[in-house]
FIGU-643104 format. One record per residue (C-alpha): y negated, x negated, z negated. Coordinates in nm, 3 decimals. Layout:
       y       x       z
       Y       X       Z
...
This chain:
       y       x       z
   0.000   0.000   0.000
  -0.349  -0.164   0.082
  -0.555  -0.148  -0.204
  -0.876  -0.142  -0.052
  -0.819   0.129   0.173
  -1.038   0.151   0.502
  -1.193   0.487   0.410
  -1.385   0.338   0.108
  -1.619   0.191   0.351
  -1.763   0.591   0.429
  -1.809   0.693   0.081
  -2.180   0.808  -0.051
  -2.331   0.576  -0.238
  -2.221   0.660  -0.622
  -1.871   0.810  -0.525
  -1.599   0.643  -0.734
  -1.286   0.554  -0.553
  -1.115   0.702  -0.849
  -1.113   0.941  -1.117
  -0.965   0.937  -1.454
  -0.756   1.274  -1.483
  -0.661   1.184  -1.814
  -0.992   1.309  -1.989
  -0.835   1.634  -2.080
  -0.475   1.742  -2.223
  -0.526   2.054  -2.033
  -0.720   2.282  -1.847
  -0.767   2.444  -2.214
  -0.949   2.172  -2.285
  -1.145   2.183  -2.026
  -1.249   2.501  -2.092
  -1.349   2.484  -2.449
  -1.557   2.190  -2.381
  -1.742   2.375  -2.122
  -1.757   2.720  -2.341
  -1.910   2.534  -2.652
  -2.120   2.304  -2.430
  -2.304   2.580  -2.195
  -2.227   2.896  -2.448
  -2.593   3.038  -2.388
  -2.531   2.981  -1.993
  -2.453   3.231  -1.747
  -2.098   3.180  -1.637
  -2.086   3.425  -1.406
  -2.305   3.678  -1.204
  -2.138   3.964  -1.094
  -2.379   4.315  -0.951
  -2.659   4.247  -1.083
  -2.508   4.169  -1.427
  -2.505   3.784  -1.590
  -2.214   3.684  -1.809
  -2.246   3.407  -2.062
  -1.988   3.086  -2.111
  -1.984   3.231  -2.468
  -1.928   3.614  -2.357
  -1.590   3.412  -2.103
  -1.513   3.239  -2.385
  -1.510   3.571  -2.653
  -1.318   3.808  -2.385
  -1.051   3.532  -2.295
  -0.953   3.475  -2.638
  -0.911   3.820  -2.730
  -0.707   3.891  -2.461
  -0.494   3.564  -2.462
  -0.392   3.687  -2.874
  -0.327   4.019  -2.682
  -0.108   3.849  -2.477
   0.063   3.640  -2.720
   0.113   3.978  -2.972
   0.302   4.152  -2.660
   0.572   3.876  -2.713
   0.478   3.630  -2.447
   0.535   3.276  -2.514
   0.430   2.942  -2.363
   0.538   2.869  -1.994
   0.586   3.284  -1.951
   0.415   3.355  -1.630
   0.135   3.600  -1.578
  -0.010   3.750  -1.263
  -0.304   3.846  -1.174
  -0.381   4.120  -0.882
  -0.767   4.156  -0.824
  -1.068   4.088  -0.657
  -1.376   3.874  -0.770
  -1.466   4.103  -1.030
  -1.542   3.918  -1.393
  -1.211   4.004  -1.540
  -1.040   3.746  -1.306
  -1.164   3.413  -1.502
  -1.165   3.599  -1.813
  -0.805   3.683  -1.724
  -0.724   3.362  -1.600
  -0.872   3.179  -1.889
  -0.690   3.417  -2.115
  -0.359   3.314  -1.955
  -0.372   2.947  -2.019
  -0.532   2.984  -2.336
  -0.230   3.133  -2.477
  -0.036   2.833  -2.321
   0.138   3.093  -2.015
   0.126   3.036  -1.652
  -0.114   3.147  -1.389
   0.046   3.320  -1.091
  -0.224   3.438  -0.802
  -0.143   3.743  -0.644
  -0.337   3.844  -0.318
  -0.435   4.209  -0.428
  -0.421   4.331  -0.052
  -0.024   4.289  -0.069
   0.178   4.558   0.028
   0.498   4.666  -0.197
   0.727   4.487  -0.092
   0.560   4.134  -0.048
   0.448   4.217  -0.437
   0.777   4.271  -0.540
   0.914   3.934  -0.390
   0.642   3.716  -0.515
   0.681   3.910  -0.931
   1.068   3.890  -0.857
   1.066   3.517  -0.758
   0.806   3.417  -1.037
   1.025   3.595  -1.313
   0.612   3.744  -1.409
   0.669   3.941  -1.754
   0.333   4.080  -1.730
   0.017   4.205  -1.494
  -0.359   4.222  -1.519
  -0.437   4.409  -1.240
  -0.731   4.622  -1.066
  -0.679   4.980  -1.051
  -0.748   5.037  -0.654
  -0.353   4.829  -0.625
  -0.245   5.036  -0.896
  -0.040   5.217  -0.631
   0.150   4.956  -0.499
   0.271   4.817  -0.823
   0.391   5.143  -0.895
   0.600   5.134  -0.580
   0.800   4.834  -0.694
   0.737   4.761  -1.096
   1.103   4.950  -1.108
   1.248   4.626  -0.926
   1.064   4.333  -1.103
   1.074   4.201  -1.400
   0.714   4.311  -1.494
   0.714   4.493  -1.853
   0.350   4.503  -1.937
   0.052   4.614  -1.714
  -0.294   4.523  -1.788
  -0.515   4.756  -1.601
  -0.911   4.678  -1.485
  -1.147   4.891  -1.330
  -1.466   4.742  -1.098
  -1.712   4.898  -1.323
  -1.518   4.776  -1.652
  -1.805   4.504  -1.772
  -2.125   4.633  -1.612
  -2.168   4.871  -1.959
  -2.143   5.188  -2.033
  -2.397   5.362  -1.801
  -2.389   5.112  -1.475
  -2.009   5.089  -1.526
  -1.915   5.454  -1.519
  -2.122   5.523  -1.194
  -1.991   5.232  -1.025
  -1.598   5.372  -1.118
  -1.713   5.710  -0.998
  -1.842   5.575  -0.689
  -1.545   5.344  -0.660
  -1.276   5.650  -0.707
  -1.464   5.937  -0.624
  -1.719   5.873  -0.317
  -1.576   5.572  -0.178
  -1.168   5.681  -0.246
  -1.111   5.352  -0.282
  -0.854   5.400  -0.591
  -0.509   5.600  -0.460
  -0.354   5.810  -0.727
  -0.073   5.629  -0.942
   0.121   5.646  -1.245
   0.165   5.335  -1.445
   0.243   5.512  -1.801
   0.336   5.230  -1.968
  -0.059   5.029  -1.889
  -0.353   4.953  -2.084
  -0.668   4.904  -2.054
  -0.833   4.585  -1.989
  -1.101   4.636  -2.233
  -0.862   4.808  -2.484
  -0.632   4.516  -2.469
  -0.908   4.256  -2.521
  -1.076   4.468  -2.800
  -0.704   4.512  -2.986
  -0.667   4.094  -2.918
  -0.970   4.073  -3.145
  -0.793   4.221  -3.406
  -0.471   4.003  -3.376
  -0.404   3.627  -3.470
  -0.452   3.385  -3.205
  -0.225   3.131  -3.225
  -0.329   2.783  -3.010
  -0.048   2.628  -2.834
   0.070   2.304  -2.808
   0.000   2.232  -2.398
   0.016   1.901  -2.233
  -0.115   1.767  -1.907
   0.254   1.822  -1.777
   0.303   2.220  -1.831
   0.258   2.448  -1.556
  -0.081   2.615  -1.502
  -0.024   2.798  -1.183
   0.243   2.935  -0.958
   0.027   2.904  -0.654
   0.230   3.082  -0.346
   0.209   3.008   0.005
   0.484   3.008   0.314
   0.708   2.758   0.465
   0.868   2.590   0.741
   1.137   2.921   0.643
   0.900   3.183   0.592
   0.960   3.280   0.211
   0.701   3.289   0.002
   0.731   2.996  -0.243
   0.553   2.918  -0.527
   0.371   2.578  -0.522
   0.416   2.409  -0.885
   0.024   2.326  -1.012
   0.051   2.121  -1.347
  -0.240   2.158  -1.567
  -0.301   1.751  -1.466
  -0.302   1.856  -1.085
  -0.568   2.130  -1.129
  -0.829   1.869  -1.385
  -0.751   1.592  -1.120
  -0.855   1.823  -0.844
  -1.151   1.937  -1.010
  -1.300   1.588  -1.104
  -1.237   1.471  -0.791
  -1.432   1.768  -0.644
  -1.720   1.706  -0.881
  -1.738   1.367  -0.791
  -1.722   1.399  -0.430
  -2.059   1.669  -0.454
  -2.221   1.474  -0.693
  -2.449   1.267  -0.480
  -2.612   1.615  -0.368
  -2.591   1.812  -0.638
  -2.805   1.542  -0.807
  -3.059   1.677  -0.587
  -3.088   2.043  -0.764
  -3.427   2.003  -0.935
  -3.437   2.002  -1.288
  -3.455   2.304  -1.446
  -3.197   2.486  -1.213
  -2.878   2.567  -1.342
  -2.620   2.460  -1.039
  -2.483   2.801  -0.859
  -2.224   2.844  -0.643
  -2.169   3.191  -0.406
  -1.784   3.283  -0.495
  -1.703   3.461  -0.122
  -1.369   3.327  -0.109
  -1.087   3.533  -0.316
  -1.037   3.378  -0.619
  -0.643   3.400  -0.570
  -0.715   3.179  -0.304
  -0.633   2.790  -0.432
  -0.962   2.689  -0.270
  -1.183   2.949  -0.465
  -0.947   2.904  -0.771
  -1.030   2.533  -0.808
  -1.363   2.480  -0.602
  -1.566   2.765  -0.694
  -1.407   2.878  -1.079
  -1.300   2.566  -1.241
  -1.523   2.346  -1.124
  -1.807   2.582  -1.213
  -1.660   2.606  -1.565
  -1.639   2.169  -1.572
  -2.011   2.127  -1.468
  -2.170   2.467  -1.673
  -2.232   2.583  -1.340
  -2.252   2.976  -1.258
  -2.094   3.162  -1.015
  -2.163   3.436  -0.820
  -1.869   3.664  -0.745
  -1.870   3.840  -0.436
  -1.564   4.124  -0.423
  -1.544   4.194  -0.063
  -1.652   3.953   0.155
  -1.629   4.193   0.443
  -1.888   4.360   0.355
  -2.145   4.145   0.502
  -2.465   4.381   0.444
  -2.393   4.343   0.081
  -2.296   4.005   0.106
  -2.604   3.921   0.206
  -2.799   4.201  -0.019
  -2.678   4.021  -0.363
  -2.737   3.676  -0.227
  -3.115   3.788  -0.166
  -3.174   3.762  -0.526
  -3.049   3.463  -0.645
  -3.077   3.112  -0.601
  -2.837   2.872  -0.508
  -2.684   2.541  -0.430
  -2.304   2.548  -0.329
  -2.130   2.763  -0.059
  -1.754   2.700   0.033
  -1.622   2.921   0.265
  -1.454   2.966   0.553
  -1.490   2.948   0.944
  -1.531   3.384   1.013
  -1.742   3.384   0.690
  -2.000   3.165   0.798
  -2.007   3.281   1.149
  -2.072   3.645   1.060
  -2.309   3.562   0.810
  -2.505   3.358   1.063
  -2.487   3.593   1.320
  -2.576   3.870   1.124
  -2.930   4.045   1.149
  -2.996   4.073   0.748
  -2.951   3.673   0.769
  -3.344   3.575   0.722
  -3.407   3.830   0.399
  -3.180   3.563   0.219
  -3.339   3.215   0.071
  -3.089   2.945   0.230
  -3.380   2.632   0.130
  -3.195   2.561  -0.164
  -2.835   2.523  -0.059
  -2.690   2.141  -0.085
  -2.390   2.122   0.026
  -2.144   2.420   0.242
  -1.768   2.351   0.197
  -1.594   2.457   0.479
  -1.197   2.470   0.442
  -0.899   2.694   0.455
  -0.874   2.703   0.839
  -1.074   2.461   1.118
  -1.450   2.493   1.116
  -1.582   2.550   1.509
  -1.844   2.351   1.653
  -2.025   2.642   1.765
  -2.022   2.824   1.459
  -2.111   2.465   1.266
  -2.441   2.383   1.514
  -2.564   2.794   1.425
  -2.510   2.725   1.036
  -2.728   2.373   1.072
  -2.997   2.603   1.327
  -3.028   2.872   1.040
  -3.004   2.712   0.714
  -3.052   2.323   0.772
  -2.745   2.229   0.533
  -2.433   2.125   0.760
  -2.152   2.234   0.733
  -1.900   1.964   0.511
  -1.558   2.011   0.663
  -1.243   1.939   0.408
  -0.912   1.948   0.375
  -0.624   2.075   0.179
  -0.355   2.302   0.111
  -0.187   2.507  -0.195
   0.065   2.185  -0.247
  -0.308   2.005  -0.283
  -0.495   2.168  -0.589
  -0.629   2.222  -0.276
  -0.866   1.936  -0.170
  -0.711   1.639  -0.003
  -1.025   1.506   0.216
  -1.361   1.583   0.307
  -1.658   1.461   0.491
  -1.910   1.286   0.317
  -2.142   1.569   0.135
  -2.493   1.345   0.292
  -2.351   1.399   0.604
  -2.645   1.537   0.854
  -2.412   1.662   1.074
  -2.096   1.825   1.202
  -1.806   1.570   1.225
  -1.532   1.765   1.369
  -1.277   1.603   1.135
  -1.134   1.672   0.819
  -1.346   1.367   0.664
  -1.177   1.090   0.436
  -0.952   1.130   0.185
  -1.172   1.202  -0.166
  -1.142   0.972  -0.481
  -0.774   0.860  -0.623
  -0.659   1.022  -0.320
  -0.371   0.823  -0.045
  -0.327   1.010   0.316
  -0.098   0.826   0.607
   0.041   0.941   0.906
   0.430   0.938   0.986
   0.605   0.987   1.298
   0.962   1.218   1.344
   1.165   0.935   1.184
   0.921   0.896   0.861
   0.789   0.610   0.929
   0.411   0.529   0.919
   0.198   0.518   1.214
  -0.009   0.245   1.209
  -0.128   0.228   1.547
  -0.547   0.400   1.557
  -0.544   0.722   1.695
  -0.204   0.756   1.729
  -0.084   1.105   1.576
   0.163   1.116   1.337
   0.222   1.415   1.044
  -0.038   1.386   0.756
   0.120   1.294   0.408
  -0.068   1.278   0.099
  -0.053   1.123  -0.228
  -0.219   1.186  -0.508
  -0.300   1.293  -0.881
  -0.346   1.670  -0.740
  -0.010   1.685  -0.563
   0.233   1.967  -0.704
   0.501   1.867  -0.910
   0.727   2.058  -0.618
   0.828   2.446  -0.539
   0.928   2.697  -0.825
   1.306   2.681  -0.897
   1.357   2.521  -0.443
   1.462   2.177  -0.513
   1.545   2.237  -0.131
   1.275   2.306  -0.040
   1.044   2.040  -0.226
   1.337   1.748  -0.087
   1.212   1.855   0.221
   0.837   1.796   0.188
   0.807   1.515  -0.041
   0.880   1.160   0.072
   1.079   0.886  -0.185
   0.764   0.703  -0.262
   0.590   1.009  -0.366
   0.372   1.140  -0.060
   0.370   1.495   0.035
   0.468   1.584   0.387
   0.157   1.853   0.502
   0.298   1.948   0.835
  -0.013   1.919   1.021
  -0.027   1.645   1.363
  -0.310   1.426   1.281
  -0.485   1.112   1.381
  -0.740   0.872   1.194
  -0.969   0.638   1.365
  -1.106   0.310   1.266
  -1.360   0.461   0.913
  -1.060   0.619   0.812
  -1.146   0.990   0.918
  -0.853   1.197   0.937
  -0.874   1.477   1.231
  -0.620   1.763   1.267
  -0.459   1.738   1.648
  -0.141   1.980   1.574
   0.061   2.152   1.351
   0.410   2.086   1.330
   0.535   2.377   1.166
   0.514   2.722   1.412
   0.267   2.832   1.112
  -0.017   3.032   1.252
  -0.352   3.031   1.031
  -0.501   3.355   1.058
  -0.908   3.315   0.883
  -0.754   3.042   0.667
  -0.451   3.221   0.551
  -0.075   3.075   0.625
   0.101   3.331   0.830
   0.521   3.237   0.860
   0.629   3.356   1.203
   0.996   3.432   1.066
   0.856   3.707   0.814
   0.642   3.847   1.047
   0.963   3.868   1.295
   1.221   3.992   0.972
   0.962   4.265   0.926
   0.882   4.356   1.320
   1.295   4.348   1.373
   1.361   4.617   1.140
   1.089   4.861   1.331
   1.335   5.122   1.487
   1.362   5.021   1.884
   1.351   4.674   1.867
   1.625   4.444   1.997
   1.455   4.137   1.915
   1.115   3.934   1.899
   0.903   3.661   1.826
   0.566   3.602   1.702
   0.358   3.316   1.774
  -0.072   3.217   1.721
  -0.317   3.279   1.993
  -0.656   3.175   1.954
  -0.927   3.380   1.852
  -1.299   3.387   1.789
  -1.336   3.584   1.492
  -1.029   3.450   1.310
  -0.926   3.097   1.483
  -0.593   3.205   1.540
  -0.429   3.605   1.559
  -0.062   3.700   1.559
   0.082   3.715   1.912
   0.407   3.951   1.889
   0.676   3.939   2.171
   0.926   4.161   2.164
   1.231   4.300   2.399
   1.334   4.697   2.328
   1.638   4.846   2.242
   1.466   5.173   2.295
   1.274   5.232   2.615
   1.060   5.465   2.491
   0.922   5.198   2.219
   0.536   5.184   2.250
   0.328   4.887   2.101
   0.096   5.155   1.858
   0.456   5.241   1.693
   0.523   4.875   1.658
   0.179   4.844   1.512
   0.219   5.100   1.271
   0.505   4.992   1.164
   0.401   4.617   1.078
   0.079   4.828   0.850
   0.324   4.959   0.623
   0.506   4.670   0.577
   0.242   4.328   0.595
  -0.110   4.329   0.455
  -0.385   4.310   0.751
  -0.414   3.930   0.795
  -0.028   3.934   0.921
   0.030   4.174   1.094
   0.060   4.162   1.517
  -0.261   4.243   1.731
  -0.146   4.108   2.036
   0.195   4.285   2.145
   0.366   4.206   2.499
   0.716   4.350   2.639
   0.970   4.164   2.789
   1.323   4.154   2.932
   1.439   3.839   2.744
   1.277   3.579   2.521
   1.332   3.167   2.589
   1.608   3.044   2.356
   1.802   2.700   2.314
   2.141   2.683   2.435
   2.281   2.758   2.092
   2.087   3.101   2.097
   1.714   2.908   1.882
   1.421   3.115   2.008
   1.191   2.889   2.183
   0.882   2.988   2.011
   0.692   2.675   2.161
   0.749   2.789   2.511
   0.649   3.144   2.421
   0.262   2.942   2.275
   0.227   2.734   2.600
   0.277   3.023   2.818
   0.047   3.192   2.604
């Protein structure tokens, strides 16, 4: 290994080439530092309505002793199902506060992706929002889930604002289906009864589990990525230090604030926008549908800030959108763009209308997520995925595992790191197959890296198609399309897209003539939440295979 690595040469002034993750025992620790430190902060800012470090740090403890009184103990996993409403840190801070495990749930799941991901996590218990009430319902029979902690949007807005925004929420906007989850409490009952009870600090060390963060594979299941509370600190100090040199530049007086777009079950949110917040007394703006880009841009109109990750569609609509100017973008220092590739086009509009580039990075669940990142003084648009960021190894390996050494040669990205998972939940398989024996995780993404050490994304080698920065697994996609009634057999494959860089290409071949591509559409509703499910449907009379029967899904993306 060279010690002096190439890419040292194109860090900002003041960046360390390491960090020292050691500084905490946990992410508790963390926490409690940053609670007692910035109590009289504002954590979080959430419509309209500011919430202190010392109001996170109150809630979280009552409901982590609710937790522990329901029987939990440490390493029981948790999950959480919601939006960016303010019960999500307070939940999530609850969680590891009473030494269980984190496991993200993206709330727009249907039933039966739910059930797998509860199932396979072995989750005893749920703090969920009550508009995916329903769809726990459907499945809560088949898990393992025995205790349901249920939120509402208006739940911490008080009594008056929080009652009209539930009405509005259930009543105008119907956004809450009917269910019936007998056996659930409240989410302010619970943390008002964990007052009452003992809390009971656990014993935690930098080598428990914090989070079950899941994500695909080369097979398609949804597996969950092993984050050890060392991963998650390491990821966050090495985030910190990589902004530092322009978050220096926030004048004095300003408390640092970051615009929380990105869904906080979302590895990049979970570690970019929340903990890192929490490390540097930072606050937060949560944003619960990012969608909505009118009211996107109506609650960043009154407030300042300094720190914007998101992704590729986000800033592009933003941009585009004709509500853009009645927002104050003079203060912004740096804009994180990950998940999924940044365009050029969209990147030279952001730089036109706000005069902050747009910082490309890089990572994945397996990551914490960051890996590498352009430098954050960077006055312009790189096109690559930057450098890898402080205590941080990436190389490049061809099919046999070897290292490429050769510049600008592509060869699969592996990293190596202090934020690397400790492997997959209960798949030793499955982590053989992505880690390497001196320790280097196997991405499968094609890259190259040119003489500064910039890394730049040429391929992927898995048939993975990234849908607006979400992993979509072309085998579930298929096991779900297969079962439609009519259809002998198909194959689904990425096709570019503007709005979302990539969008689910479905071929299939019919067992029933009379098959039509809206039934086939319907179908794939019921069963996949929106970012997975086909837009793009063609017919034919055969699909490409190998000779021993292997759909050729390559052939099927080159014709495409």
């Amino acid at each position: 290994m060279n010690l002096n690595p190439v890419w040292l040469n194109s860090y900002p002034e003041g960046v360390p080439a390491d960090i020292d993750p050691t500084q905490y025992n946990s992410l508790v620790g963390l926490m409690d530092e940053s609670f007692s430190k910035f109590a009289d902060r504002a954590a979080y800012s959430f419509m309209g309505k500011d919430f202190s470090f010392a109001q996170v740090d109150q809630e979280s403890l009552g409901l982590a002793a609710y937790l522990q009184s329901l029987g939990l103990i440490k390493g029981d996993r948790v999950a959480i199902m919601m939006p960016n409403v303010p019960q999500y840190p307070m939940a999530v801070a609850a969680i590891l506060r009473a030494g269980l495990v984190v496991v993200n749930v993206n709330p727009l799941y249907t039933a039966r992706e739910l059930e797998h991901q509860l199932k396979d996590s072995g989750a005893k218990a749920i703090v969920i929002i009550e508009n995916f009430a329903a769809t726990l319902e459907k499945c809560i029979a088949q898990t393992p889930v025995q205790h349901v902690v249920l939120a509402s949007m208006g739940d911490r807005l008080g009594l008056l604002k929080g009652s009209l925004v539930n009405y509005v929420v259930r009543n105008v906007k119907k956004m809450v289906p009917s269910f019936n989850l007998p056996q659930a409490v409240r989410f302010n009952d619970a943390t008002s009864q964990g007052r009452q009870q003992a809390f009971r600090k656990p014993d935690l060390s930098p080598d428990d589990i914090a989070v079950l963060q899941y994500t695909g594979g080369t097979t398609g299941v949804s597996k969950g990525a092993v984050l050890l509370h060392r991963n998650v600190i390491a990821n966050v100090l090495q985030s910190e230090a990589w902004n530092e040199p322009v978050m220096k530049r926030i004048p004095a007086g300003q408390q640092a604030t970051s615009v929380c777009a990105l869904p906080l079950y979302h590895i990049f949110a979970f570690t970019v926008n929340m903990m890192l917040g929490l490390r540097m007394g930072g606050k937060t703006i949560l944003i619960p549908n990012p969608r909505d880009l009118p009211a996107v841009l109506k609650e960043l109109s009154t407030h300042t800030f300094h720190s914007f990750p998101a992704v590729n569609t986000l800033f592009n609509g933003l941009a585009n959108h004709p509500d853009f100017g009645t927002v104050d973008w003079s203060n912004l220092k740096v804009s994180l763009g990950g998940g999924t590739a940044v365009t050029p086009s969209v990147a030279k509009l952001w730089l036109e209308k706000t005069g902050c580039p747009i910082c490309e990075g890089y990572g994945l669940s397996e990551t914490s997520p960051s890996a590498s990142c352009n430098p954050t003084t960077s006055t312009e648009f790189t096109g690559t995925i930057g450098v890898p960021i402080p205590g941080t190894w990436m190389k490049l390996l061809d099919d046999d595992g070897q290292e490429v050494t050769a510049l600008g040669m592509p060869g699969e990205i592996a990293i190596k790191g202090p934020q690397v998972m400790a492997g997959y939940w209960q798949r030793p398989d499955e982590t053989a197959k992505v880690m390497t024996a001196d320790g280097y995780f196997k991405s499968g993404d094609v890259g190259t890296m040119d003489e500064r050490g910039f890394f730049k994304i040429v391929d992927r080698k898995k048939d993975m198609i990234l849908v607006s920065g979400f992993n979509v697994y072309p085998n579930e996609v298929e096991e779900v399309a297969s079962a439609c009634p009519g259809v002998l057999e198909c194959a689904a494959i990425g096709v570019p897209d503007e709005k979302t860089g990539e969008t689910v290409k479905l071929v299939v071949v019919k067992k029933d003539p009379a098959l039509t591509a809206e039934q086939i559409m319907a179908y794939c509703r019921e069963n996949m939440t929106a970012y997975k499910q086909p837009r793009v449907i063609e017919f034919r009379s055969e699909l490409p295979k190998t000779p021993v029967g292997k759909i050729l899904r390559r052939e099927l993306r080159n014709k495409a």
